[in-house]
MARVO-187830 format. One record per atom (N, C-alpha, C): x, y, z; residue in one letter. Coordinates in steps of 0.1 Angstrom, whole numbers, plus 5000, padded with zeros to 4 digits. Layout:
residues N
XYZa;...
//
This chain:
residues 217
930823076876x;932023156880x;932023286872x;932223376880x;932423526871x;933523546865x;933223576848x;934423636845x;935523676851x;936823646845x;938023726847x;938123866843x;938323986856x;938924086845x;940224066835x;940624166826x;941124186819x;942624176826x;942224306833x;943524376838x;943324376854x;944124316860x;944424366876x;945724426878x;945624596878x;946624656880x;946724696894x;948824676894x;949324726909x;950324796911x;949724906918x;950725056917x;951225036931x;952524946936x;952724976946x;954025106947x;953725146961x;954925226964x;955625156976x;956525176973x;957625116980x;957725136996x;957925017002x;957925037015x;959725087024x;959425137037x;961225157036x;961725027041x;961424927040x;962024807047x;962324767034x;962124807023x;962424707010x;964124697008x;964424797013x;966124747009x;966824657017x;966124627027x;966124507033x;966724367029x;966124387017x;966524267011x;967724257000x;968224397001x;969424406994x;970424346998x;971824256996x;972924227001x;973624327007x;973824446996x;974624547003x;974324607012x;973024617011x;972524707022x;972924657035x;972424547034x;972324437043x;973624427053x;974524437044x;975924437052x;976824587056x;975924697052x;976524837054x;975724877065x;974824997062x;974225047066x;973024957077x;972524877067x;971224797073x;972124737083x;973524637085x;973724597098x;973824717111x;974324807105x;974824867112x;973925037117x;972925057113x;971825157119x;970225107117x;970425057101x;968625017104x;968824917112x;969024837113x;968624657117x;968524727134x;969824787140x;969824857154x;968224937157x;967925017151x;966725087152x;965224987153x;965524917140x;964224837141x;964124767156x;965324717160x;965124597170x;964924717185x;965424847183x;965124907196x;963524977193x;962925007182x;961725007180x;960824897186x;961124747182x;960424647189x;960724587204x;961624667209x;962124667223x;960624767230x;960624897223x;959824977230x;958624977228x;958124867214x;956524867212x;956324717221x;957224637226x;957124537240x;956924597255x;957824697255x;957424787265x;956324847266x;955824937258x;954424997263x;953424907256x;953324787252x;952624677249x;951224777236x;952024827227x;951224877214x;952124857206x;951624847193x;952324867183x;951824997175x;953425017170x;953525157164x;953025197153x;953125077145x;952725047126x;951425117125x;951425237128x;950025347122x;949125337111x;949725237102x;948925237087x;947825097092x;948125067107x;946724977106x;946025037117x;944425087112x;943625177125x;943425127131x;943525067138x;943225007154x;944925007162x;945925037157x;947025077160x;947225267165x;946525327159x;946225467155x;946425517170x;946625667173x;946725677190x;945525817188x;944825807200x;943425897201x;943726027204x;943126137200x;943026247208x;942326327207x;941926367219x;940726427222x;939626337217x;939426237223x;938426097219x;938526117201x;939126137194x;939326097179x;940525997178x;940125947166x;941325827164x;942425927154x;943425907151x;944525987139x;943925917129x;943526027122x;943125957109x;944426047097x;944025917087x;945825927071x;944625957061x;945426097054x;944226087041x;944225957035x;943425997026x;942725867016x;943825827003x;944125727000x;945525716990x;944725716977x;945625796971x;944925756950x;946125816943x;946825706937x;947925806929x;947525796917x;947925906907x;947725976894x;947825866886x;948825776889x;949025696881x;948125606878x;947825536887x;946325456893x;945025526883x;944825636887x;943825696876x;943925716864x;945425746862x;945325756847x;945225616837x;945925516840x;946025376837x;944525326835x;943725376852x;942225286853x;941625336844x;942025496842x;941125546831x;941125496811x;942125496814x;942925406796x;942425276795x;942125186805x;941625106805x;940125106804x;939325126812x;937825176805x;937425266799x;938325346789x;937925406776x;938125276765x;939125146773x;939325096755x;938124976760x;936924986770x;936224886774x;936824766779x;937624766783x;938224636793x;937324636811x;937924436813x;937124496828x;938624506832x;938524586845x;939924616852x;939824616867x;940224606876x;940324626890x;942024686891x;942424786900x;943124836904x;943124806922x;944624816923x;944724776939x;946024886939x;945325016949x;946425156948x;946625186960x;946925106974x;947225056983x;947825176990x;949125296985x;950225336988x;951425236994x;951825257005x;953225237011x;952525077014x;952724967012x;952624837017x;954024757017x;953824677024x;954824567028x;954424467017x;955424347016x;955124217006x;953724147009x;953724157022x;952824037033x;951124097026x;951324257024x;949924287019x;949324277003x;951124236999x;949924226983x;949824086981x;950823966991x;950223846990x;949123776990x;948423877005x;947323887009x;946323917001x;946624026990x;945924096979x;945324006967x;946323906965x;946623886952x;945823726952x;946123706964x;945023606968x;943523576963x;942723706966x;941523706968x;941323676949x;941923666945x;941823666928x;941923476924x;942523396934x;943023286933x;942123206928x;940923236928x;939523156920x;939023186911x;939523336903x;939023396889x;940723456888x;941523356882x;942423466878x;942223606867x;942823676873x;942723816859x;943323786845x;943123796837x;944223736826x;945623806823x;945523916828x;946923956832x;946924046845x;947924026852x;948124156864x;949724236856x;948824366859x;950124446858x;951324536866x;952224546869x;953124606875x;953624776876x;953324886884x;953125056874x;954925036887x;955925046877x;957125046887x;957725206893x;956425276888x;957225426889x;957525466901x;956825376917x;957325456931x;958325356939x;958925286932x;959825156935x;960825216934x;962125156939x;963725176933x;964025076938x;963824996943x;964624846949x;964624706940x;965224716930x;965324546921x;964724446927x;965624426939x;965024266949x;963324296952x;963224396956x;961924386960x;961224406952x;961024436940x;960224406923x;960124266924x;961424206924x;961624056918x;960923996925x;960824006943x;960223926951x;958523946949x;957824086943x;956724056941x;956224026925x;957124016919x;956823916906x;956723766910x;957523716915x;958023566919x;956123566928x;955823686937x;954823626946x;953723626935x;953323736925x;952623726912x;952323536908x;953723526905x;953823416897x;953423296903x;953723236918x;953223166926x;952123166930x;951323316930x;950123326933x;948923296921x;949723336912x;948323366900x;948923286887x;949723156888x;950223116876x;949623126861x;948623136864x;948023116846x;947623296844x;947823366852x;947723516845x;949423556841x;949123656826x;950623686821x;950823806830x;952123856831x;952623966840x;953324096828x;952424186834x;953324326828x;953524386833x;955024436829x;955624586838x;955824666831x;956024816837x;956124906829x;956425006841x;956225106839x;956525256849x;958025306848x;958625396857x;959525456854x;960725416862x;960825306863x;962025196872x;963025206860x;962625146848x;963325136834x;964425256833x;964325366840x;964725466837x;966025466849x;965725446860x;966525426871x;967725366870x;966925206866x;967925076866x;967625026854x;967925026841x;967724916826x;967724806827x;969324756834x;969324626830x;968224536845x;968324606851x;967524556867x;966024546858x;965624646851x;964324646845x;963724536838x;965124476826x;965024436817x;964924286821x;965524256837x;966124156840x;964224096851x;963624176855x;962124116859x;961624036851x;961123906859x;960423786857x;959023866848x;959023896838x;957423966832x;957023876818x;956323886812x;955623806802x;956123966792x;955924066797x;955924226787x;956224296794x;957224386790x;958224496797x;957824636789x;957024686792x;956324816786x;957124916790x;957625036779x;958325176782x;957525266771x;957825336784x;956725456772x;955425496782x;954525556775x;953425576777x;952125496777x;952125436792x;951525376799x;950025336793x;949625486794x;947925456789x;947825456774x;948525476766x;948825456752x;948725296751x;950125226751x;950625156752x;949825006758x;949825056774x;948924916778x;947524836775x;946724976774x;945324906770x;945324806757x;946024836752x;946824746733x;947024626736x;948324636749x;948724466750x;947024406758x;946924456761x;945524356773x;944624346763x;944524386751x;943824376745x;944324266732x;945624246733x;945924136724x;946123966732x;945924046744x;946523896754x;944623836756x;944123916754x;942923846758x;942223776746x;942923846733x;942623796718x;943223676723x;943923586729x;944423486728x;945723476723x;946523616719x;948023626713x;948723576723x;949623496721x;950423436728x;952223526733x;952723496738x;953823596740x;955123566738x;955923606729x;956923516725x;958223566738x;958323746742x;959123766752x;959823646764x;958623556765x;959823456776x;960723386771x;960723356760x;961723266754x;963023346750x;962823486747x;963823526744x;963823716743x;964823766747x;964223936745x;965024016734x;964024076727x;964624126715x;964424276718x;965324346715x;965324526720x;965224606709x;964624636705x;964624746689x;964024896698x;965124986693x;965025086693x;963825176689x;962725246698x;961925336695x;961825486702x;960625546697x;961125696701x;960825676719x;960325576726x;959525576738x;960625516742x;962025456739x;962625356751x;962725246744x;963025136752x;963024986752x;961524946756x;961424796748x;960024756752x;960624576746x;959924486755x;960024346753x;959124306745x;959724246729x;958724236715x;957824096716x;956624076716x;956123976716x;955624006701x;954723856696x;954323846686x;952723756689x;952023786675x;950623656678x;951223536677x;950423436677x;951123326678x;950523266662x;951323226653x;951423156645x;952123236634x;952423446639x;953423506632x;954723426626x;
//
C-alpha cells in the first residue's frame, strides 16, 4: 500500500446553496424567495429537458460548434499553503476545486478511504456559513476517521465563537504557511493532540489558536 500523504488540504469556496442549511435562513428569506426560485428553476430545466448546473461540461451550451468553456480554478491560497508545505518536505495533495456543493467533496474525500492522509486540512477563508463548515467536518470525520482535522483561514475572524466551536483536532490562526507546516510535522512525529479534550486560549500576537501538547508532556 502506498504511503499516506502528510497533508490533504481543502480550500473550499462556498457554494450559494450553503445557507440552506441555516435555520434562519431557512425560515426568512430562503422560504420565501430562494426556495421559490430554485423550484421555478427546476420547473424550467423539466421543461426544456437540460440542466442548467454549468460547472458540469457536458451541461455547458454550444456556440458556434464550441462548448462554453470556465477558466481554470487555482486560489492563492492553495498555492501558497502547497508551497509551505513542500519547502518543509512533506507529501501533500491539495483539492482547490472552487465553488462545490457537499455531494463533491464527499465524493472527494473518498478516493483517500484506502490510504488515509494523516491529517486533512480545512483553509476557511472563502466560507461564511458555520452549518456548512460543520457539515463538512462531520463528512471529514465519517469519511476519514483515523486522519486528525485542521482548520485555519479567515472564518475565525468573521465568526470566533462559530470558529472555535468546529469539530477539528487544531484550530490554527495566524499565518497559515508559517504555522501549518509545524503542526503536520508534529502530528506525523506521532504527537498526539490534547485540543479534543479540552480548549485552552492564550493570547498571541496572531489571534487565538487551540493548544495541543506531545504526548507524555
Amino acid at each position: 500500500m502506498a504511503e499516506p500523504v502528510d497533508a490533504l488540504l481543502l480550500v473550499p469556496f462556498e457554494p450559494a446553496t450553503a445557507s440552506y442549511i441555516d435555520p434562519p435562513f431557512r425560515q426568512t428569506s430562503g422560504a420565501f424567495l430562494n426556495m421559490p426560485l430554485s423550484r421555478a428553476v427546476g420547473s424550467f430545466q423539466a421543461y426544456v429537458g437540460r440542466s442548467l448546473d454549468f460547472w458540469t461540461p457536458s451541461n455547458r451550451p454550444v456556440f458556434d460548434g464550441e462548448r462554453m468553456s470556465f477558466p481554470r480554478h487555482r486560489s492563492a491560497t492553495a498555492i501558497v499553503l502547497s508551497s509551505s508545505l513542500e519547502r518543509a518536505g512533506l507529501r501533500w495533495n491539495t483539492i482547490d476545486p472552487g465553488v462545490q456543493e457537499l455531494k463533491y467533496w464527499r465524493q472527494a474525500l473518498e478516493r483517500y478511504v484506502r490510504c488515509p492522509p494523516r491529517t486533512v486540512a480545512i483553509s476557511t477563508t472563502f466560507v461564511m456559513s458555520g452549518p456548512w463548515l460543520r457539515n463538512l467536518c462531520f463528512i471529514i470525520r465519517r469519511t476519514l476517521p483515523q486522519s486528525k482535522v485542521l482548520v485555519g483561514g479567515y472564518y475565525y475572524a468573521t465568526n470566533t465563537r462559530s470558529f472555535l466551536s468546529l469539530d477539528a483536532d487544531v484550530l490554527c490562526v495566524g499565518e497559515g504557511e508559517v504555522r501549518f507546516p509545524e503542526i503536520v510535522k508534529k502530528i506525523r512525529a506521532q504527537f498526539s493532540l490534547a485540543g479534543r479534550c479540552r480548549i485552552e486560549l492564550r493570547t498571541v500576537t496572531c489571534g487565538w489558536y487551540r493548544s495541543w501538547r506531545a504526548e507524555g508532556d
